[in-house]
TIDREN-537857 format. One line per 2 residues: their letters; for each residue x, y, z of N, C-alpha, C. Coordinates in Angstrom, 3 decimals. Example, Ala and Ser with C-alpha at 12.3 -4.5 7.8 and 13.67 -1.06 7.14 Angstrom:
REM residues 2
AS	13.190:-5.690:7.800:12.300:-4.500:7.800:13.200:-3.300:7.800 | 12.850:-2.250:7.080:13.670:-1.060:7.140:12.900:0.030:7.870
END
This chain:
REM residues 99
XX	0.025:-7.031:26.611:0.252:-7.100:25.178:-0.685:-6.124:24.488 | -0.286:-5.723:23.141:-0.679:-4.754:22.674:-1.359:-5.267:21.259
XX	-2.411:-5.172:20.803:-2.430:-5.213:19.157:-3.215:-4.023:18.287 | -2.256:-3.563:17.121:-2.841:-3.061:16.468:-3.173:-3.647:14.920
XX	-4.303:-3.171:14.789:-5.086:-4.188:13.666:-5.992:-2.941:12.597 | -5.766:-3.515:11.437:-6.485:-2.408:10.987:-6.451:-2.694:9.390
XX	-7.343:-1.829:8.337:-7.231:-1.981:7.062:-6.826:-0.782:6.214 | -6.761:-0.951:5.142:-6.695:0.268:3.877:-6.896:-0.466:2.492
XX	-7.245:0.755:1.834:-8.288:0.308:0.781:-7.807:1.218:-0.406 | -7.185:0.587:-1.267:-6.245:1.386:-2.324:-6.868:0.931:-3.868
XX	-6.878:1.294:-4.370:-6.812:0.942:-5.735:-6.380:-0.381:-6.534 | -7.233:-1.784:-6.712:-6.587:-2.950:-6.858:-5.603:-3.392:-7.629
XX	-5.837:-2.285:-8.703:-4.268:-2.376:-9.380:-3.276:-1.940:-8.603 | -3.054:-0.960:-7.865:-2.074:-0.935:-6.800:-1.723:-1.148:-5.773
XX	-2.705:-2.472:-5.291:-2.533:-3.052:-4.209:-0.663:-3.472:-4.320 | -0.124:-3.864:-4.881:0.992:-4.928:-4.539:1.947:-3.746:-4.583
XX	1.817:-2.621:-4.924:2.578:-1.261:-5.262:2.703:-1.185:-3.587 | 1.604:-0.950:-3.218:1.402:-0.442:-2.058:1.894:-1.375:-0.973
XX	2.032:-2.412:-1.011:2.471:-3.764:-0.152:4.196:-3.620:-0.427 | 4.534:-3.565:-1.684:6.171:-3.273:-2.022:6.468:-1.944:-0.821
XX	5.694:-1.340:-0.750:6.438:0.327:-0.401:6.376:0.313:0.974 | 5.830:-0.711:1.482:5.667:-0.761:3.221:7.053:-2.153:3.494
XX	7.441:-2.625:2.513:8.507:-3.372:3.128:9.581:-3.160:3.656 | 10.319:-1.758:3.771:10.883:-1.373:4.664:10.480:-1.498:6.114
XX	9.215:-0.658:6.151:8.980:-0.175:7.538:8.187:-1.765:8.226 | 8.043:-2.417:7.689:7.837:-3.817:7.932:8.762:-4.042:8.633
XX	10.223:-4.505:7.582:11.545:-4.643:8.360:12.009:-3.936:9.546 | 12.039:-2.722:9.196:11.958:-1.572:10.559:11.480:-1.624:11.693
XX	10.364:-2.033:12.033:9.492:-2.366:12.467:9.649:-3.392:13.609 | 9.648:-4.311:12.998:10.338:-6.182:13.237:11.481:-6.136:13.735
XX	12.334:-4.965:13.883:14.052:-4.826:14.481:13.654:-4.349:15.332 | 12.668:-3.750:15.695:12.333:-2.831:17.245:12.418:-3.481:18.485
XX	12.467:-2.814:18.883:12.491:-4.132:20.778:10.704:-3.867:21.098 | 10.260:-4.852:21.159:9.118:-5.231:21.950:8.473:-5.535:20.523
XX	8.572:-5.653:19.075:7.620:-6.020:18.426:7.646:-7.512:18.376 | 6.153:-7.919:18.530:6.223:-9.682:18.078:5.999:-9.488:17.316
XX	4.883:-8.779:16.024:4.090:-9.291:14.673:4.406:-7.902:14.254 | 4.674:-7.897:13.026:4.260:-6.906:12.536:4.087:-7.299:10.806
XX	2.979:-7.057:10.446:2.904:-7.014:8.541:1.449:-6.158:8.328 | 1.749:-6.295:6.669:0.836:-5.872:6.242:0.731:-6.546:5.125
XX	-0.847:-7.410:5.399:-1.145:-8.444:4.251:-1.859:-8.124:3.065 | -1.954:-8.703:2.149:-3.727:-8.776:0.682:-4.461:-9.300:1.900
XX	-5.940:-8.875:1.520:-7.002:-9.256:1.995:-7.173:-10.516:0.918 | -7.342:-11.891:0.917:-7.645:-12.784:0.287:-9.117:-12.778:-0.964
XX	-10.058:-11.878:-0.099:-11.061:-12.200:-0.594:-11.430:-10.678:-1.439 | -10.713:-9.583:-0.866:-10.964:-8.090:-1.294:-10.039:-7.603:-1.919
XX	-9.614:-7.494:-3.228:-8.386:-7.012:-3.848:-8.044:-5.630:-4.050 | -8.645:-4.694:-3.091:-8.481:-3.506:-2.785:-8.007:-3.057:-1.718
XX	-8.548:-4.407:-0.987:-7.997:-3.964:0.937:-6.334:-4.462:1.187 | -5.899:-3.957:1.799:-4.422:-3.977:2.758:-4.987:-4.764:4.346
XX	-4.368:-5.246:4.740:-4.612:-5.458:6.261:-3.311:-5.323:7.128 | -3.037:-4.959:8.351:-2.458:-4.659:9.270:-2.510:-5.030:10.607
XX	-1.316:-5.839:11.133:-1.738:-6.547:12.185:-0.234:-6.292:12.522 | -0.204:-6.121:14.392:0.945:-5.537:14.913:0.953:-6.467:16.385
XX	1.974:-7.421:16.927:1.808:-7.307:18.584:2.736:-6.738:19.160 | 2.874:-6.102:20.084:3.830:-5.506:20.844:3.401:-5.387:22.370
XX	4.744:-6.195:23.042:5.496:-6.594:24.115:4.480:-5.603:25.193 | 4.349:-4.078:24.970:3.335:-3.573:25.869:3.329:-2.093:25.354
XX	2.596:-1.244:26.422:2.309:0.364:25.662:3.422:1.004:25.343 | 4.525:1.191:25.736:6.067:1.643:26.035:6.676:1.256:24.448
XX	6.509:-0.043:24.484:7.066:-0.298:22.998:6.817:0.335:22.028 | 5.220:0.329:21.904:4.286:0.654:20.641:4.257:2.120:20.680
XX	4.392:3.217:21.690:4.832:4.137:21.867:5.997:4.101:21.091 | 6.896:3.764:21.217:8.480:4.029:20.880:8.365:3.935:19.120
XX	7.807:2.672:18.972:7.440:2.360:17.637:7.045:3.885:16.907 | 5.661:4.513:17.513:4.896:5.373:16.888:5.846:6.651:16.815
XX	6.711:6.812:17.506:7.755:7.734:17.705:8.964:7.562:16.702 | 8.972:6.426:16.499:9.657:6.289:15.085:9.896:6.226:13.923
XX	8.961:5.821:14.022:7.198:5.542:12.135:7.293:6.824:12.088 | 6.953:7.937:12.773:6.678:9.494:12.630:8.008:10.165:12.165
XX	9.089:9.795:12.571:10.376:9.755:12.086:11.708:9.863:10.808 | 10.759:8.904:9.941:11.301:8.093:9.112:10.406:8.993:7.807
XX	11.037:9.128:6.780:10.627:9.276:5.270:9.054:8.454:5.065 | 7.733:9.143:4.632:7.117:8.409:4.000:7.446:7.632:3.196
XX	6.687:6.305:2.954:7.115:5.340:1.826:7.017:5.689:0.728 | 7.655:5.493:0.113:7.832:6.081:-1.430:6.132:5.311:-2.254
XX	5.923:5.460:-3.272:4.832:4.835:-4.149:3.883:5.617:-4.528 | 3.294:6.348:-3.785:2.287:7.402:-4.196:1.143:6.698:-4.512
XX	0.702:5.711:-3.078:-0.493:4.934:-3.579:-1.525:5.647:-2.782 | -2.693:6.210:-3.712:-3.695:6.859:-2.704:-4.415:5.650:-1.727
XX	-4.474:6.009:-0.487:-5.191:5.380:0.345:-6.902:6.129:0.169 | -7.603:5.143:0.135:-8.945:5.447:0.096:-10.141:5.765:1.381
XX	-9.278:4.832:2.094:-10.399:4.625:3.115:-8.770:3.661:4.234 | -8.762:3.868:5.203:-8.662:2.942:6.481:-8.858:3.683:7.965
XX	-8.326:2.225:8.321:-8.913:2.128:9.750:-8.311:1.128:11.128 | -7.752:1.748:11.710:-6.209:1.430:12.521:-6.498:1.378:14.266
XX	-6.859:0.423:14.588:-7.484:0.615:16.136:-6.212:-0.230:16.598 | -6.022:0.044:18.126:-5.338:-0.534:19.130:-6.115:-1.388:20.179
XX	-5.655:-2.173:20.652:-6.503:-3.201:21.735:-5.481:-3.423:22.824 | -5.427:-3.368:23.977:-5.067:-3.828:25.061:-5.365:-5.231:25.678
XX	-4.440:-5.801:25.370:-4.906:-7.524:25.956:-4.555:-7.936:27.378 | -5.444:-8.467:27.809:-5.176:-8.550:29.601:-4.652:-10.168:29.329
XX	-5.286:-11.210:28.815:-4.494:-12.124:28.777:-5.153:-12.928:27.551 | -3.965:-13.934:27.975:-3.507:-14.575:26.027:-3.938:-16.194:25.997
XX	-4.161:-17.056:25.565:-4.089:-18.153:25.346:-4.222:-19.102:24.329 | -3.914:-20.397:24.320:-4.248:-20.905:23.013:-5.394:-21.159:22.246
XX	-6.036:-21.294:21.257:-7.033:-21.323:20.652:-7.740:-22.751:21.170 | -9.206:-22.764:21.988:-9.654:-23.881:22.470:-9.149:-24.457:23.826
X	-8.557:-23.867:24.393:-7.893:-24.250:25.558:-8.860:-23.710:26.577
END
């Protein structure tokens, strides 16, 4: 399993601008073969930050994914990103919380 996790840091008045303009590729995204998760949330406590959280099925997928994202029309909105930060993790194995 794959996760990518990550933030961005926009302008708090245009946080929800910026959350509208990724709901395509959200959807997009979520139709792919091998995605489990994909969004992009408000940070609860930071009204500037975006967050980003992705799982996918394995490297092949998320490959295919990135091959497609690259693809597709930028999102419309014209929200400057300020600052982020987008790492990948390789998970060897999974389990339930406390188990």
């Amino acid at each position: 399993m794959i996760i990518v996790a990550g933030y961005f840091v926009v302008d708090p008045a245009q946080r929800d601008q910026f959350l509208r303009s990724r709901a395509d590729v959200m959807r997009a995204s979520r139709a792919e073969a091998g995605c489990i998760t994909y969004a992009f949330t408000p940070d609860a406590l930071d009204p500037a930050r975006v967050l980003l959280f992705e799982r996918w099925e394995s490297k092949a997928a998320l490959a295919d994914h990135l091959t497609a994202l690259r693809q597709r029309p930028r999102p419309p909105g014209g929200v400057e990103v300020r600052e982020s930060e987008v790492l990948q993790y390789e998970i060897s194995a999974v389990g339930a919380v406390g188990s």
